[in-house]
C-alpha positions in Angstrom: 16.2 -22.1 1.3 15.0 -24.7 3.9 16.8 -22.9 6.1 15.7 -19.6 6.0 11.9 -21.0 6.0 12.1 -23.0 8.8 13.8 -19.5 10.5 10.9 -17.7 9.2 8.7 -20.3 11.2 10.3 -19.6 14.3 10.4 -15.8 14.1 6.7 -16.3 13.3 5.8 -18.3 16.7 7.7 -15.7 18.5 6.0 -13.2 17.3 2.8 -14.8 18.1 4.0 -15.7 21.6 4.6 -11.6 21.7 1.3 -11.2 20.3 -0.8 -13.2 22.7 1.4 -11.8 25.6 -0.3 -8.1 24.2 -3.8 -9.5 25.3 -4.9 -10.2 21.7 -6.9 -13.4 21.5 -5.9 -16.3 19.2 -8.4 -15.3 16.4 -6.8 -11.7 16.1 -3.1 -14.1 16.3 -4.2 -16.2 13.2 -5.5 -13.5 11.2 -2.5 -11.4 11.9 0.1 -14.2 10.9 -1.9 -15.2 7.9 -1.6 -12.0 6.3 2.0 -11.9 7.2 2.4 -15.2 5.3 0.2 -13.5 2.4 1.9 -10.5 2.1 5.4 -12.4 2.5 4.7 -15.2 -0.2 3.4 -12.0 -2.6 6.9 -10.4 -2.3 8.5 -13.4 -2.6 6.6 -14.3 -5.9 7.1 -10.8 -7.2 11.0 -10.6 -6.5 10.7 -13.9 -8.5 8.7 -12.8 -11.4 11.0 -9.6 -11.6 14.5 -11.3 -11.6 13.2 -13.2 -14.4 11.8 -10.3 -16.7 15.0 -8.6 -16.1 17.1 -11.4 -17.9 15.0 -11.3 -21.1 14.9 -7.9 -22.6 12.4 -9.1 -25.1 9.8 -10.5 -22.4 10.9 -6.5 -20.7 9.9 -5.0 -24.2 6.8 -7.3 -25.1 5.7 -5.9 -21.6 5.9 -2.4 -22.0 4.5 -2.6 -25.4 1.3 -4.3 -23.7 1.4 -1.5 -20.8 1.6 1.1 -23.4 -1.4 -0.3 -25.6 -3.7 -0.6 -22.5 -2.7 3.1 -21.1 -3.8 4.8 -24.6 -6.5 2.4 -24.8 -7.8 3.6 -21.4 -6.1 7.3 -21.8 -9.4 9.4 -21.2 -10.2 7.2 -17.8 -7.3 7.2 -16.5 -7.0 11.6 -17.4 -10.6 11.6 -15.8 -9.7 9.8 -13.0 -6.4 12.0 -12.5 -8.7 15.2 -12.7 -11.1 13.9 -10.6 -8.6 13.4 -8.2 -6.8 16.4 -8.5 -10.4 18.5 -8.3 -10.8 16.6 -4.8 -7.5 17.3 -3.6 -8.1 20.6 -4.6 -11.7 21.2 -2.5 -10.1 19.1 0.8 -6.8 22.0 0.6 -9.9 24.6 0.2 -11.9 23.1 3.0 -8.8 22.5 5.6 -7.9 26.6 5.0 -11.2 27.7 5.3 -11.2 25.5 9.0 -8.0 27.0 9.8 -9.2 30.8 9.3 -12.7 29.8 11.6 -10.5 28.9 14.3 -7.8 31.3 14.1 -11.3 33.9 14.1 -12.3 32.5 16.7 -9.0 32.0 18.8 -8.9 36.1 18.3 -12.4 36.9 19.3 -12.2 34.7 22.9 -8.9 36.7 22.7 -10.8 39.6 22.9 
């Protein structure tokens, strides 16, 4: 495990020797690696959490009892959120065809 952190470390300065190299100052350098470290600790913690659910199919039951409860709990937001969603999706694939047929319109009338 030491090993492979202290490899992460150096694959991490290389990259920010690539990075400063790009002409991105040291600020945009941090930021970038910190949220690299964020995001790979996150995974890291979650491929932890997981491998341990997964041995105890009680903990994996309790859990999707708990999931269950809270999704009928919550069951008319979470059907209002879908169908607000869907009723957006639905005006933006309305609004994109009516753009298409101005400019195919137009494409035929400078055609013309």
């Amino acid at each position: 495990m030491a090993h492979n952190h202290s490899k992460h470390i150096a694959t991490t300065a290389h990259h920010a020797k690539n990075l400063a190299h790009l002409g991105l100052d040291k600020h945009e350098v941090s930021s970038t690696l910190i949220k690299g470290a964020v995001m790979s600790a996150g995974a890291q913690t979650g491929k932890s959490i997981m491998s341990k659910i997964v041995k105890h199919p009680l903990l994996l039951v309790g859990i999707g009892m708990v999931a269950g409860y809270y999704a009928h709990k919550h069951r008319k937001d979470i059907i209002g959120s879908v169908n607000s969603a869907t009723g957006k999706g639905k005006d933006f694939v309305l609004q994109q065809k009516e753009n298409l047929e101005d400019l195919v319109a137009e494409s035929k009338e400078d055609q013309e």
